[in-house]
VOGU-3710 file (C-alpha; in Angstrom, 3 decimals, decimal comma):
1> xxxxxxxxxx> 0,000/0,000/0,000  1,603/3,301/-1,244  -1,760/5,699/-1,461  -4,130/5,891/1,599  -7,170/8,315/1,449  -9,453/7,967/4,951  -13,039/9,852/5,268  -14,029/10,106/8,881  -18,387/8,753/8,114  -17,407/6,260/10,268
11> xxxxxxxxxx> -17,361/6,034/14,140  -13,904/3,644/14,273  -11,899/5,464/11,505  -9,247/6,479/13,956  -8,662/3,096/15,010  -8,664/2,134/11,421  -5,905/4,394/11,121  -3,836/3,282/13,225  -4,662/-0,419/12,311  -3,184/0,558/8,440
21> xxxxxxxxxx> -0,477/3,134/9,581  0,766/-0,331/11,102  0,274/-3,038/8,482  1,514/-0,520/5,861  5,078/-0,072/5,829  5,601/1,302/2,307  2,867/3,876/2,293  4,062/7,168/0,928  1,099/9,646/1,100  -1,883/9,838/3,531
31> xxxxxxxxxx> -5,120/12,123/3,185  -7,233/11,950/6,242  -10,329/14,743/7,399  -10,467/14,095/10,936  -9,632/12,196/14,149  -10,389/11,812/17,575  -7,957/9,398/19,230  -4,019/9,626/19,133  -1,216/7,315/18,597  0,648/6,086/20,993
41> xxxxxxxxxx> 3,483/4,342/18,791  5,879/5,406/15,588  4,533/3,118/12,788  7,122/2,357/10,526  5,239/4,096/7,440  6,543/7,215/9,227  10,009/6,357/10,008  10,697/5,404/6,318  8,561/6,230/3,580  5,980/8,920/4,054
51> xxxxxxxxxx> 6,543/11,860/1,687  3,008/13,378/1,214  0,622/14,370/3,658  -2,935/16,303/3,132  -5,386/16,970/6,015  -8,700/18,184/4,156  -11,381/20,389/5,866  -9,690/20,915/9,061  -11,814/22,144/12,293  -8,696/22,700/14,752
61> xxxxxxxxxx> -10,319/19,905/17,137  -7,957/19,150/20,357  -7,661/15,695/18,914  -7,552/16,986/15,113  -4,126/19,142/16,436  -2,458/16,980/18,259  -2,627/13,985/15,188  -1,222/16,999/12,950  1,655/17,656/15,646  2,485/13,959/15,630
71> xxxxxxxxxx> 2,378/12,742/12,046  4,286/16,330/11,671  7,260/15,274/14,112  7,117/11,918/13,379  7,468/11,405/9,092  11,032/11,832/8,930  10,850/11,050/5,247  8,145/13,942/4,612  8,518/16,657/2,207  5,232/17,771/1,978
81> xxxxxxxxxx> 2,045/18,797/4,276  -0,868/20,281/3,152  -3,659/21,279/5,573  -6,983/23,288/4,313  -8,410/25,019/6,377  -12,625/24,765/6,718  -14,185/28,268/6,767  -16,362/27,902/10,001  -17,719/30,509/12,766  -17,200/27,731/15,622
91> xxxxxxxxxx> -13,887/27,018/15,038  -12,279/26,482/18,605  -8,929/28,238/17,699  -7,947/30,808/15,179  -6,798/29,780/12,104  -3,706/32,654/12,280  -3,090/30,558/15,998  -3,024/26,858/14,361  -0,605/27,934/11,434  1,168/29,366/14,085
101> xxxxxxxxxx> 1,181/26,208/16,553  2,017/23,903/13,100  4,984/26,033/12,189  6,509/26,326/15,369  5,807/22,625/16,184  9,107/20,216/15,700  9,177/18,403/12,517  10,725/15,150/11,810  11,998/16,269/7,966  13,880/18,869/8,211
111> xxxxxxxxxx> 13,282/18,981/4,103  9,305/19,516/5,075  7,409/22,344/3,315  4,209/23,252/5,485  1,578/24,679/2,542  -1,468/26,000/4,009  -4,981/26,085/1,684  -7,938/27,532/3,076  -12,145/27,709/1,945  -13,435/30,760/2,998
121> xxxxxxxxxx> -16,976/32,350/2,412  -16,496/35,549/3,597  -14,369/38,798/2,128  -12,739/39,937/5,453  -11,687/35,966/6,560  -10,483/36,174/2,565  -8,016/39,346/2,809  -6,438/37,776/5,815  -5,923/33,972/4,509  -4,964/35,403/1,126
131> xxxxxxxxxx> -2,075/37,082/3,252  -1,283/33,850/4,628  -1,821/32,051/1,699  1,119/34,244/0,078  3,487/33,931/3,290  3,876/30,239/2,560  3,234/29,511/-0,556  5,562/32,428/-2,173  8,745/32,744/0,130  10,367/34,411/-2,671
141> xxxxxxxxxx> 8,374/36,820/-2,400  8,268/37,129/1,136  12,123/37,413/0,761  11,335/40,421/-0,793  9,432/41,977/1,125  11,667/40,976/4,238  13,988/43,355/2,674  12,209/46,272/3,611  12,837/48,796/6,670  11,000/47,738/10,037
151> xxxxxxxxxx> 8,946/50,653/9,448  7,446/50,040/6,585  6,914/46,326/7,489  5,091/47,861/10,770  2,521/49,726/8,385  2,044/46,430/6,221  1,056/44,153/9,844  -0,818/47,216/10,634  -3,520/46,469/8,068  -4,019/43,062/9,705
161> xxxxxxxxxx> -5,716/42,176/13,365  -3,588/41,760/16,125  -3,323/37,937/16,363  -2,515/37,784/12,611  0,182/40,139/12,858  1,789/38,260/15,889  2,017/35,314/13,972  3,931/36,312/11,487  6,949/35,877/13,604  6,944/32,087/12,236
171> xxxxxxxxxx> 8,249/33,001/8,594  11,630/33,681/9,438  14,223/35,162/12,111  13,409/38,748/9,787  9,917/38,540/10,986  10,382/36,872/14,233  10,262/40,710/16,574  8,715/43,043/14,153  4,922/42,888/15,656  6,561/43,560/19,029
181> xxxxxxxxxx> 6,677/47,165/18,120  3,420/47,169/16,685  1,756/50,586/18,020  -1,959/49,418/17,555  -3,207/46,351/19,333  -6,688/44,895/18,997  -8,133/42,150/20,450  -11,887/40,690/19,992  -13,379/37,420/20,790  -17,100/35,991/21,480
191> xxxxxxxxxx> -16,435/32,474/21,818  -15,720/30,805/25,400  -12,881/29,334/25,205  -9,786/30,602/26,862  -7,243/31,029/23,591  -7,835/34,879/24,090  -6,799/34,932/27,485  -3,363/32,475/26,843  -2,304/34,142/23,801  -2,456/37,831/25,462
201> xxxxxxxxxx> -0,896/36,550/28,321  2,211/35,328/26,641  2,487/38,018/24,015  1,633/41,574/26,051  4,654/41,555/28,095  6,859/40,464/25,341  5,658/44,256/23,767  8,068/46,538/22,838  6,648/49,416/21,260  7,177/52,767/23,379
211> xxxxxxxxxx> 3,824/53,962/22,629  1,042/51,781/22,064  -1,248/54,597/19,662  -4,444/52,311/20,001  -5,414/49,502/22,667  -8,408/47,879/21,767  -10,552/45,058/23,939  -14,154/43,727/22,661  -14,669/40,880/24,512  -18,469/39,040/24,751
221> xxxxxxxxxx> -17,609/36,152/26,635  -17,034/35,252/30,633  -13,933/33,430/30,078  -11,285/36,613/30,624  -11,117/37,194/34,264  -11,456/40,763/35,794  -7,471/40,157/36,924  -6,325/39,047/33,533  -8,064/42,387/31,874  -6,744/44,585/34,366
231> xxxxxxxxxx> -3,176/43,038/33,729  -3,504/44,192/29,822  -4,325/47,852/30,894  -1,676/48,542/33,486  0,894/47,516/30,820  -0,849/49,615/27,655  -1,374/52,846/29,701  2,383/51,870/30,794  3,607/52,430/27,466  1,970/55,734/26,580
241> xxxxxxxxxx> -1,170/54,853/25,216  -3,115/57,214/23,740  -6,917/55,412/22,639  -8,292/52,818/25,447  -11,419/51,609/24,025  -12,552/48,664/26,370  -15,888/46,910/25,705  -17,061/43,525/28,289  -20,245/42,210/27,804  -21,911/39,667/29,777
251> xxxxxxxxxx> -19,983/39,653/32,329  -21,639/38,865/35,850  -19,884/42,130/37,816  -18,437/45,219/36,738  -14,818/45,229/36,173  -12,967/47,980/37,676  -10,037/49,389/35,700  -6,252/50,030/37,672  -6,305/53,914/38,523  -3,324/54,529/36,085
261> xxxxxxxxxx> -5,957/54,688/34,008  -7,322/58,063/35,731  -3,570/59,468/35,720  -2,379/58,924/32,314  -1,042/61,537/30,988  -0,975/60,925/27,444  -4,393/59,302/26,944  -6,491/60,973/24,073  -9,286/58,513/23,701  -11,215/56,815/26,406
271> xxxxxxxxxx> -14,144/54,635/25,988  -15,512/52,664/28,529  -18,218/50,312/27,308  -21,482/47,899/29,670  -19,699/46,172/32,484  -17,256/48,316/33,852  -17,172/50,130/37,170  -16,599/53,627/37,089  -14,789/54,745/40,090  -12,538/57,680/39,685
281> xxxxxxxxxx> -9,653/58,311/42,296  -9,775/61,817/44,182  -6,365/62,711/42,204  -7,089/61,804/38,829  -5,585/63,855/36,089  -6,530/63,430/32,470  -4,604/66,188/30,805  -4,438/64,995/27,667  -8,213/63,253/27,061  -10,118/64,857/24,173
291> xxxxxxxxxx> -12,441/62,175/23,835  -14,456/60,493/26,380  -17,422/57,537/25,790  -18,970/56,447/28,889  -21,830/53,411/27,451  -24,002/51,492/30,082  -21,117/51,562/32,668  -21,977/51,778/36,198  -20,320/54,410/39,009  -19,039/53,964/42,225
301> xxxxxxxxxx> -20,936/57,108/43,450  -22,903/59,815/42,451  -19,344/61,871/42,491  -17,654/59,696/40,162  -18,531/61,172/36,899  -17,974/64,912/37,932  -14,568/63,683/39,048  -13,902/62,311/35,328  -14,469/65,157/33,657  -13,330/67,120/36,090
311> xxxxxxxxxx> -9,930/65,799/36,025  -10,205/66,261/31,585  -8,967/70,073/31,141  -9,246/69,738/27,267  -12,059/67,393/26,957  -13,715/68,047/23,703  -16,105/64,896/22,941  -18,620/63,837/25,248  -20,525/60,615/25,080  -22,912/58,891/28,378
321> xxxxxxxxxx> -25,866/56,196/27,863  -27,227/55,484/31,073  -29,886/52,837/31,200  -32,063/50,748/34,767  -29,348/48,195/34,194  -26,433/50,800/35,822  -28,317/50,772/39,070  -28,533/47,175/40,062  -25,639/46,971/41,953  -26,494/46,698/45,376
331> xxxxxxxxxx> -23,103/48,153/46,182  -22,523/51,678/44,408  -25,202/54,719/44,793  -27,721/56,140/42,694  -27,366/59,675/40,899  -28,881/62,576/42,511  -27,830/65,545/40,242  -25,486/65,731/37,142  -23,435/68,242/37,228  -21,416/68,430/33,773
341> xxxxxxxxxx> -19,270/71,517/33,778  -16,719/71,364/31,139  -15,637/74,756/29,601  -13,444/73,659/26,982  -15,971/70,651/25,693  -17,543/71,045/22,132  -19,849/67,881/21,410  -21,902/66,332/24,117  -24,057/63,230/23,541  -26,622/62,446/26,384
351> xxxxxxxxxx> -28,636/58,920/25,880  -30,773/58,571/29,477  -33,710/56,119/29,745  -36,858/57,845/30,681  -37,224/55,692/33,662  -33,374/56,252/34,883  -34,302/57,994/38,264  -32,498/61,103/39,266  -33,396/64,621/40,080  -31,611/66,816/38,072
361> xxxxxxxxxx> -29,233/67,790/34,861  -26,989/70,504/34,855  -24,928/71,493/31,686  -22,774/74,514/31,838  -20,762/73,845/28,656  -20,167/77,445/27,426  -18,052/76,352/24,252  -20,539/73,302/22,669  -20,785/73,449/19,458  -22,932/70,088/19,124
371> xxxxxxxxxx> -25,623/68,644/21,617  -27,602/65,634/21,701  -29,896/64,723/23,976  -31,997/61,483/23,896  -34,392/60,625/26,630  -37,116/59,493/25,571  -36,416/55,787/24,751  -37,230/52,627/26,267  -35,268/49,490/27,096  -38,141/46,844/28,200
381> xxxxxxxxxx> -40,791/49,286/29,924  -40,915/50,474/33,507  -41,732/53,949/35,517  -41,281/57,099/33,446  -39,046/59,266/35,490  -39,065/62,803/35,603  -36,443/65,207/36,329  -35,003/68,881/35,986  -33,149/70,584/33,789  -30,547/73,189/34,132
391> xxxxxxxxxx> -29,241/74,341/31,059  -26,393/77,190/30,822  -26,077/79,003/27,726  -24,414/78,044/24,869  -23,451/80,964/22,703  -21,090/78,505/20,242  -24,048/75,785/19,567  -24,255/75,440/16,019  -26,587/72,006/15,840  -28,885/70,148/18,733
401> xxxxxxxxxx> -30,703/67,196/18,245  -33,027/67,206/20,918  -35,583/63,431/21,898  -37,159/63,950/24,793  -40,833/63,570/26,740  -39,839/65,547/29,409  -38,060/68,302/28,776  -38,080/71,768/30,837  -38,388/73,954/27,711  -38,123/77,220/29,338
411> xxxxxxxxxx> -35,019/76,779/30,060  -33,956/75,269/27,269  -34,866/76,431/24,670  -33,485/80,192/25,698  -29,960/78,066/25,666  -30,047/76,922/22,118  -31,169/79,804/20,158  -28,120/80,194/18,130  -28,245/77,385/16,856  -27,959/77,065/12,695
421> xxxxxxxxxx> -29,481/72,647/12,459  -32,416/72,023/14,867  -33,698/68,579/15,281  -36,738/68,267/17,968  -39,034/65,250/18,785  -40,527/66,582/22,293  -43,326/65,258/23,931  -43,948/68,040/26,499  -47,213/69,827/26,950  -45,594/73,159/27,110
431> xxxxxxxxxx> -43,149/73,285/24,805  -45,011/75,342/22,595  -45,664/78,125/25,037  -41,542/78,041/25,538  -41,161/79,218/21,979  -43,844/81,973/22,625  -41,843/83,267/25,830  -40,702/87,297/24,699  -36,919/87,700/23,445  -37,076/83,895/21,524
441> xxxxxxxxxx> -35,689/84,353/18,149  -33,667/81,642/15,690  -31,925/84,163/14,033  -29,210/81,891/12,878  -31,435/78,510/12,426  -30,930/77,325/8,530  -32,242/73,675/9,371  -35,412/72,011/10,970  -36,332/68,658/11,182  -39,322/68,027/13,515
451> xxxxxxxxxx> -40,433/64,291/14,376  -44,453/63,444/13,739  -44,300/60,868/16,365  -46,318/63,065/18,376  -48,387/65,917/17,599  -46,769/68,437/19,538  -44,214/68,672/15,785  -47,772/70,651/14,596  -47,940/72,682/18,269  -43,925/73,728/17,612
461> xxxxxxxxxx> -44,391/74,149/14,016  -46,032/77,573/14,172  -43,706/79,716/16,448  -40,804/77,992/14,840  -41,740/79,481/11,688  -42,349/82,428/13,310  -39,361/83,258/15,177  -36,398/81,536/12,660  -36,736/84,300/9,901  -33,147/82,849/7,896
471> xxxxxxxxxx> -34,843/79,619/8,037  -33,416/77,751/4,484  -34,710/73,984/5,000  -37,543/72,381/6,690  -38,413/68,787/6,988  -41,190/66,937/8,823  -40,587/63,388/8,828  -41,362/60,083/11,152  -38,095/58,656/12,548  -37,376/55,039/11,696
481> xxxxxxxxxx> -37,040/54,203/15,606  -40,112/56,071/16,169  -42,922/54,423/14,510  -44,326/52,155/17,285  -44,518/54,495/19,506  -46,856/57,391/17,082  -49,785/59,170/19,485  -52,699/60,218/17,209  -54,433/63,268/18,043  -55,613/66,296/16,642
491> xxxxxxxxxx> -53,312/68,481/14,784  -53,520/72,572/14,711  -54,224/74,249/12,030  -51,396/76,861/10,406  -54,154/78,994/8,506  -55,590/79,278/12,212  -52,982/79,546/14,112  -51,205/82,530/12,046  -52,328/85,724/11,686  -49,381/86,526/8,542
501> xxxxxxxxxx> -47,404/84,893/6,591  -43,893/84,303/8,876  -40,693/85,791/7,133  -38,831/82,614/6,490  -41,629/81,627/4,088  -41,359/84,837/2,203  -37,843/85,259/1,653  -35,537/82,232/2,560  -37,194/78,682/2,431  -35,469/77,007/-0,254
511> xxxxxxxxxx> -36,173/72,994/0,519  -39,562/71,509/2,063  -39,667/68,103/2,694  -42,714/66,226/4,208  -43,269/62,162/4,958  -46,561/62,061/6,673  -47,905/59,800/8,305  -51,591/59,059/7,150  -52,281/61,962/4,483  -54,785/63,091/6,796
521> xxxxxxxxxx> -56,834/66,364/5,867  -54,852/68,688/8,595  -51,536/67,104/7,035  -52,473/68,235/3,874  -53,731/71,627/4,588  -49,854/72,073/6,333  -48,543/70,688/3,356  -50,901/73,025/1,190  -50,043/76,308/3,421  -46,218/75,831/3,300
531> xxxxxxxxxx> -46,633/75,813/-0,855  -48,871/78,690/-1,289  -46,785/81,148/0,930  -43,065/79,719/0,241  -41,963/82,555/-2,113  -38,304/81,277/-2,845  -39,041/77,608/-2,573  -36,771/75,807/-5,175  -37,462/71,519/-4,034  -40,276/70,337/-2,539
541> xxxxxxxxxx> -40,724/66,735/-1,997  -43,809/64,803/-0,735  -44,358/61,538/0,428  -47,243/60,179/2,430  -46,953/56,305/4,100  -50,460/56,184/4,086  -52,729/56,357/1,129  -53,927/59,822/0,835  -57,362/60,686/-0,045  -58,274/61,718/-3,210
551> xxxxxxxxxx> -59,061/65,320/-3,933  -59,631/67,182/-6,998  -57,641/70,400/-5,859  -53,807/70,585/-6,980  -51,754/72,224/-4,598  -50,681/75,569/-5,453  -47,012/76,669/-5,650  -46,448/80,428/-4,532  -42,798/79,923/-6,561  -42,164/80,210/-10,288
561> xxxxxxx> -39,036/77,888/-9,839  -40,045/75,145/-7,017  -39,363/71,795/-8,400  -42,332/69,637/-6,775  -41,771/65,918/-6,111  -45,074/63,605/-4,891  -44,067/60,071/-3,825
//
């Protein structure tokens, strides 16, 4: 026997294996697919003849690696071992990790050429096999390349994740330190197995690079202890870092991160993602952070927060979620009042649950240039909370995107009145008599959008129009996220409501788009009003998700040059 090919259908093929590897002492090549029991001798096959070996459609199985190790240190005579790789989501280790394990692993041929073929279904698995596909199957090539300064070899590993990158340091004594100095490192994993944890382990402290530019953990998984993850941060903020973007989800406690992380001096980019604990030392000093994302993490007290930004002299970026999942740790306190002071920051994004429960908001951010504030979304029901607002003014806010049922407008909407893109989906009962308050003008306001979720948009419509005379584009649309949660009532009437025609309808409007909702006969007299009066309209496009009823009058267009689009 000279030519043995071995499908695994069968329950016994490993034993038949081993039965033929030892009645066949002149075999020369071998194709198996899997295995799940090893050998425990050297048949003589291996010793003396075997010069070709394939594994097809390999799933990185404990058993599957260690009969690849074996055959691999065993076939002295081999020159020749081809292993494809199956393209498969479960696949216990990394492929980048097995080529790794192979090449490293001692052969019994010194003459052996490892080839590596893989079947891949996706374009992103593709680009990195294809890399590896060219590291071992064209070493010319790769002596080429090997040629070329460490720093542009850096850029090159740069392109690839982390754990690819690292195992290039099997193609040759060129290669084996040059992802040491790698200044980005990345590292994501959902399975729940512990390869993640070994293989950071072993590799962080063999780093070298003085500044790690990017440190990067997504994990999704419980098998990364709080000790292990903590380990990995002390040594990236060690070297410099400037972007620490940890995410851990599904974890069963909050991790808390090592306090250099509150005193690092170079760190630009923080963002602290679901299970972390938030708990800021009294002497932390962020002189450096620009950019700060806090997302579903939960605080040690109600003064940890105000101490993080606190501590962030040139924060610029601004990002909190809070949801009813950061309060159910028995352990930390509930938020009273937030008090975000930060003169130097410039975009703020606020994402609260309406049934988060704390008193009050204060923002005193005298330089923003961008706000967001979203509180009027639910994650799986509960009380609606209520709370205060105290708003600052903002002389430098160019756009505000504002979701929110209960919102003080007073004082609000005095805060954000130079702003040039308004987006507002309020629920509030008063909101409307907020933009009637004396001394309320949009003087700079070039953009509204206005949500149709609820029928306040018709309520805020008219002193909108009113009091933003440079007004350039209006929309009225339903947000996607919105749609379940519509209120039907009655809407006003704009013919009623105002006594003239505002000035941003006779000399600025240029674009009016509508998407109603059911093509109602109050939608379409708003839709009728804004045509007749718009002087300088140039587009107008309409589009009702409803059917809308029929009606034998045709709109009429107060401009010569409107371009008018139904849908």
């Amino acid at each position: 026997l000279t030519h043995l090919e071995l499908c695994h259908c069968g329950v016994y093929w490993s034993k038949v294996l081993f039965r033929l590897l030892n009645d066949s002492p002149n075999l020369r090549e071998l194709e198996v697919y899997t295995q799940k029991d090893e050998l425990n001798c050297v048949p003589k096959c291996l010793l003396s003849s075997l010069e070709t070996f394939k594994w097809t459609a390999m799933f990185a199985t404990e058993q599957e690696r260690n009969l690849m190790k074996y055959i691999l240190n065993n076939a002295c005579c081999l020159k020749t071992a081809t292993i494809v790789f199956e393209d498969a989501p479960e696949r216990q280790v990394p492929i980048e990790m097995m080529i790794q394990e192979f090449s490293l692993s001692f052969k019994g041929s010194p003459t052996c050429q490892l080839v590596f073929e893989f079947e891949v279904s996706s374009v992103s698995r593709l680009c990195v096999l294809f890399f590896y596909k060219v590291v071992f199957m064209l070493r010319e090539e790769m002596d080429r390349i090997s040629q070329f300064p460490d720093e542009l070899l850096l850029k090159v590993l740069m392109f690839l994740p982390t754990r690819t990158a690292v195992s290039t340091s099997v193609l040759s004594k060129r290669w084996e330190f040059i992802w040491m100095w790698l200044p980005k490192l990345e590292y994501e994993y959902t399975d729940h197995s512990h390869w993640l944890r070994d293989f950071v382990n072993l590799n962080m402290p063999l780093h070298r690079a003085p500044v790690i530019e990017t440190f990067r953990l997504n994990l999704k998984n419980r098998s990364v202890k709080s000790k292990d993850i903590r380990l990995w941060i002390v040594i990236a903020v060690s070297r410099s870092i400037r972007e620490l973007s940890i995410n851990l989800s599904f974890y069963c406690r909050a991790t808390k991160l090592p306090s250099s992380v509150y005193i690092c001096k170079s760190l630009v980019v923080l963002k602290l993602i679901d299970y972390i604990l938030v708990d800021v030392p009294r002497l932390a000093n962020l002189p450096s952070l620009k950019t700060l994302l806090l997302r579903r993490v939960t605080y040690f007290d109600e003064n940890s927060i105000q101490r993080l930004v606190s501590s962030c002299p040139v924060l610029e970026d601004l990002v909190i979620e809070r949801v009813r999942e950061d309060f159910n740790w028995p352990d930390y306190e509930d938020f009273i009042t937030w008090n975000l002071c930060i003169p130097s920051l410039q975009r703020l994004a606020l994402k609260i649950a309406t049934y988060v429960d704390f008193n009050e908001l204060v923002i005193n951010t005298p330089s923003l240039k961008y706000f967001k504030l979203c509180t009027h979304y639910d994650w799986g029901g509960g009380d609606v909370a209520s709370y205060s607002y105290d708003f600052k003014d903002m002389p430098m806010l160019e756009e505000a995107d504002i979701e929110s049922r209960y919102l003080d407008t007073n004082n609000f909407i005095r805060s954000i009145t130079s702003v040039k893109r308004l987006s507002l989906c309020v629920r509030s009962v008063n909101a409307d008599e907020a933009l009637n308050c004396e001394g309320i003008v949009f003087n700079q306001l070039e953009n509204l959008k206005l949500c149709l979720c609820d029928t306040n948009w018709s309520k805020l419509l008219v002193p909108l129009l009113e009091k933003s005379p440079n007004l350039q584009r209006l929309e009225i649309d339903l947000n996607d996220d919105h749609k379940d949660s519509c209120v039907d009532h009655q809407l006003v009437s704009l013919e009623n409501q105002l006594s003239y025609v505002p000035e941003c309808l006779r000399s600025s409007l240029k674009t009016f788009k509508w998407k109603g909702r059911h093509g109602s006969q109050t939608e379409i007299d708003v839709v009728k009003y804004i045509l007749r009066n718009a002087r300088c309209l140039e587009t107008a496009a309409i589009l009702f998700h409803q059917s809308t009823p029929e009606t034998e009058d045709k709109p009429k267009v107060s401009s010569t040059t409107c371009q008018l689009v139904f849908d």
